[in-house]
N, C-alpha and C positions, 0 to 999 in steps of 0.2 A: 504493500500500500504506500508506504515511506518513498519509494523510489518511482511509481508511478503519479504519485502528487508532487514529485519533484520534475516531472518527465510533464508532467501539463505547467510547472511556472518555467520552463525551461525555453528559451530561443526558437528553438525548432517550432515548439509545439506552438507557440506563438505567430509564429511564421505560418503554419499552415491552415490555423483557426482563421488568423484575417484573411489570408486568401480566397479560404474558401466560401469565408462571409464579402467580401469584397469582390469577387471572380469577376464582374464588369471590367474595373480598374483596372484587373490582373491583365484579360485579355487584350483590350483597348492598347495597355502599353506595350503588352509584345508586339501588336500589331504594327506599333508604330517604331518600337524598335526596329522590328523586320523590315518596313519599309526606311528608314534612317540607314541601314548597315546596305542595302541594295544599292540606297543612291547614291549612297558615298562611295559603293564598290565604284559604282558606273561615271561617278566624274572625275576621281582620281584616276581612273582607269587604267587600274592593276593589270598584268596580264604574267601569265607563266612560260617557261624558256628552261631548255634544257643545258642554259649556260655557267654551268661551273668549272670547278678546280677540284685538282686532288693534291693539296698542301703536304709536301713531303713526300709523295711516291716520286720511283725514278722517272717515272712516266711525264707527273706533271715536270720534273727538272730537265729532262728531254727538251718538252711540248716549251718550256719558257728560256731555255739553250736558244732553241731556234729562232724563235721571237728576237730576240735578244742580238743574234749577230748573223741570223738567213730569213731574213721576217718574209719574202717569198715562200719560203719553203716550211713556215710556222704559221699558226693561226689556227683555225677551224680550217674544216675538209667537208668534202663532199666528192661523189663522184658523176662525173656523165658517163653513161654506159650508152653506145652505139651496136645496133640488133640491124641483122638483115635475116629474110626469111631462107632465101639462097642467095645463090651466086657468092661474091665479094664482097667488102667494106672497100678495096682500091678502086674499085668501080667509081664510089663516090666519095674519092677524095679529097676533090675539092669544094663539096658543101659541107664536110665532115670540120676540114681546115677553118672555114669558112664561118662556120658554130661557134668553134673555140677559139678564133679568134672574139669575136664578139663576147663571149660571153667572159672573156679576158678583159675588155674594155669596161666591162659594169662595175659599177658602184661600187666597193668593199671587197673587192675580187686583188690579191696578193698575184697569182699565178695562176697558170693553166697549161698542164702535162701536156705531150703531144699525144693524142689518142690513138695512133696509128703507127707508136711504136712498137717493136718487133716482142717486148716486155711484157707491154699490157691487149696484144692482139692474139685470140686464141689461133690456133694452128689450122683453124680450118677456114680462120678471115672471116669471118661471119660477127664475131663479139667482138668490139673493144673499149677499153675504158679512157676516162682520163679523167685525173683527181685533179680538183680546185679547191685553191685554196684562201680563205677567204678571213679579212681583219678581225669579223667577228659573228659569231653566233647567224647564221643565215634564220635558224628559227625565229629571231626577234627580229628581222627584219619586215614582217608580215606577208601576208598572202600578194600583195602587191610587187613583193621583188621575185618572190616566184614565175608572176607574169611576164617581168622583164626577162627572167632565163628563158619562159618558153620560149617569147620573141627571139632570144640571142640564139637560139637553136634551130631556130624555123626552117632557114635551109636546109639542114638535114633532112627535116621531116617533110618536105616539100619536095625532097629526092627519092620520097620512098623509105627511108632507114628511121628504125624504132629509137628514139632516144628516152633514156629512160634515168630517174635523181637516184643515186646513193646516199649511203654516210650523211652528215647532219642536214646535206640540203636535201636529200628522201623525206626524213623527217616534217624538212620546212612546207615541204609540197603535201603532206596528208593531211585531207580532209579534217580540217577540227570537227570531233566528236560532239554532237548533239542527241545522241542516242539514249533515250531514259531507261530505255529494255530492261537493261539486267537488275536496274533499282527498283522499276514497278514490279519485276517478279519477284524479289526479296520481299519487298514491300506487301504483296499478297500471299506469299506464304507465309509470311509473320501474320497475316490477318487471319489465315486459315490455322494457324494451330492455335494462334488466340481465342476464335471462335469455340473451338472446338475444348479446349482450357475453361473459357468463362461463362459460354454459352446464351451470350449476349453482345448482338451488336455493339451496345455501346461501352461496354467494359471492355471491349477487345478494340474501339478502333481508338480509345482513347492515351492509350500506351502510341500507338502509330501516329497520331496526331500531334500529339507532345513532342515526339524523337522527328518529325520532319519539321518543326518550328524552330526545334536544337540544330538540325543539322542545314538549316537555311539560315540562321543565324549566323552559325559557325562560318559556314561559306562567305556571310558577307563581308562579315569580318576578315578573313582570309585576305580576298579579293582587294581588300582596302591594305592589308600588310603588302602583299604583293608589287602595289604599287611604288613602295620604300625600300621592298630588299627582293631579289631572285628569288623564286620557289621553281621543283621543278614544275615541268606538267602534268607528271603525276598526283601530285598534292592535292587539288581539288578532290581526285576520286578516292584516293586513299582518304583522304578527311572526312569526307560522307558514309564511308562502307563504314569506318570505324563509330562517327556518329552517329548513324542509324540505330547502329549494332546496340551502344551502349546506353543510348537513348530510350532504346524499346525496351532495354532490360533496369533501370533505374524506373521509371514510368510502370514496370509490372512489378518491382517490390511495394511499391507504395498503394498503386491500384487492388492489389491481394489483402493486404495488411485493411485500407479500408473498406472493402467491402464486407472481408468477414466484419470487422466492428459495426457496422451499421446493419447485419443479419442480425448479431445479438441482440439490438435494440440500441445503438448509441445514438445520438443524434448526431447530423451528417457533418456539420463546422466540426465537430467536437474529435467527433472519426479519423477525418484529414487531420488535426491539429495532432493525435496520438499515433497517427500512421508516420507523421513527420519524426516525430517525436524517438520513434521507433525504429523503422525503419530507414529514416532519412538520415540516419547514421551510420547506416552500411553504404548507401548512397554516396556518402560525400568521399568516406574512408576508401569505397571505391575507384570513386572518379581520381580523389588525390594521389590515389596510388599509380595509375595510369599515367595520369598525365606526371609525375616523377618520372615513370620507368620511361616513356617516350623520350622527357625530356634527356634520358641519359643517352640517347644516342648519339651526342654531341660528344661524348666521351670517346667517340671511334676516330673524333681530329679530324671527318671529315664533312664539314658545312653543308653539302649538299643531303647527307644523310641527317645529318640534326635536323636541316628544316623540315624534310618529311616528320620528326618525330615532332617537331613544333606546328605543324599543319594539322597536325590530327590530334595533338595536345590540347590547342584553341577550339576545335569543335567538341572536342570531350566535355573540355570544362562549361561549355556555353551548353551541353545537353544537359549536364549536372544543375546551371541553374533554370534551366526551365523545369528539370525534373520535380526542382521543392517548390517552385512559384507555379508554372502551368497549369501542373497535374492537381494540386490542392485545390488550384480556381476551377477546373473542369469538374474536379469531384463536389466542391461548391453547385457548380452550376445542375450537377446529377444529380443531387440531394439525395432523398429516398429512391428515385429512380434508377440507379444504376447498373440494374439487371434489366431496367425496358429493353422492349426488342427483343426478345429472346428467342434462339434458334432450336432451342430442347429445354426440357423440363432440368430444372435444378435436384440434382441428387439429395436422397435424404438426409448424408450429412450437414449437407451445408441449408437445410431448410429450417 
């Protein structure tokens, strides 16, 4: 009794009582956070680049040798790969030359290999390559400088022969991803074993609803870092898998905890405020632990791996706080109804 009269004058449980009694307020400001962390993504206008360093390998001491006293022959790379179906590449030597010369003249372009050396020309003249090399990172250049290579290449492809990007400038030519697929099917399997867990619509999407507020949060946030330091491109998607992940699963400690209390007969403020109280301490102990252990990836000395653990760090902790404000204002907002909608009968334990 002593310890949970102390767990109701306690922060937490404080925290979750008003929420749940205030749940207007609660929502209204995320709402407005959400949109505040979007715009700011979009006019500082962050973007991600696969442009780092490996401080300390022989690799990078090589890569910054050559910079250093054959800046030609250092920088970033990319390769033009020349394809014919038959016959010869000599055939079309001179729109081959022709290519690489041009695309030698662009913007940020160091050098450009002869592509019809004996080196990089396969034995049967059909494939050859030639590596450029370029001041800096072609991926941050945008899809715009892309267009300028097709153009510097156009003779080739105007004579019939396949040209086709390697190495970072492959990279810079792939379609940026807008593909939601793999996160709505997460997304719906997490709904489907919730259902099937809670046995009501709204207990099950409510855990989902939380963890995609966290992890849109998280992103905008991100978005807006992005704009002040390198991240790579993976980071966005790393950030949301892990967000999601752990979003759904803080959002379903708390959602468990108050539902049984409100089957017993608690009242529903009072529910959340003991489910905080409770619960919301494996919660936090969780999420801090997490984003610690991410944060130690910076211990490997190499920056581009710390910001991954720092990308998915910022969306943990932004799922954490929505998990004790959200979910207490959504459970507010369910009161006694948080078994509406229900897709099967409630077991007799829990009746």
């Amino acid at each position: 009794m002593l310890s949970e009269e102390a767990g109701r004058n306690g922060l937490l449980y404080r925290t979750g009582r008003w929420c749940a009694r205030h749940w207007v307020l609660v929502l209204v400001a995320w709402l407005i956070l959400l949109a505040g962390v979007t715009l700011g993504h979009r006019a500082l206008g962050g973007a991600y680049s696969d442009d780092f360093s490996l401080p300390g390998t022989p690799a990078q001491q090589g890569a910054s040798l050559l910079q250093a006293h054959l800046p030609a022959a250092g920088g970033q790379t990319g390769q033009l790969v020349f394809t014919v179906r038959s016959g010869s590449l000599a055939s079309d030597t001179n729109a081959i030359e022709q290519s690489a010369t041009s695309v030698a003249h662009l913007p940020h372009v160091l050098s450009v290999s002869d592509p019809l050396a004996a080196a990089t020309t396969a034995r049967d003249g059909r494939t050859a390559y030639s590596t450029v090399h370029f001041s800096v990172n072609p991926q941050s250049l945008g899809t715009s400088y892309v267009a300028s290579v097709d153009r510097a290449v156009a003779p080739a492809r105007a004579a019939g022969v396949g040209v086709s990007y390697g190495g970072q400038l492959g990279a810079a030519a792939v379609p940026k991803g807008g593909d939601a697929r793999s996160e709505l099917i997460g997304i719906v399997a997490a709904l489907v074993v919730l259902l099937v867990g809670f046995g009501s619509v709204y207990a099950a999407g409510l855990p989902i609803v939380t963890a995609l507020a966290g992890a849109a949060g998280g992103l905008g946030l991100l978005g807006m870092a992005a704009a002040a330091t390198t991240f790579a491109t993976v980071s966005p998607t790393l950030a949301i898998m892990i967000g999601l992940g752990v979003g759904i699963d803080y959002a379903l400690f708390l959602t468990t905890r108050h539902r049984q209390l409100v089957i017993d007969g608690a009242e529903p403020a009072d529910a959340a405020g003991r489910a905080l109280a409770t619960s919301g301490h494996a919660v936090l102990i969780a999420a801090g632990t997490v984003v610690i252990a991410l944060g130690g990836l910076y211990a490997s000395g190499i920056t581009f791996i710390g910001k991954l653990g720092l990308a998915a760090g910022l969306t943990v902790a932004v799922a954490a706080l929505g998990a004790i404000t959200v979910v207490p204002a959504l459970l507010g907002l369910a009161g006694r109804g948080i078994d509406r909608l229900r897709v099967r009968r409630r077991p007799p334990a829990e009746a």
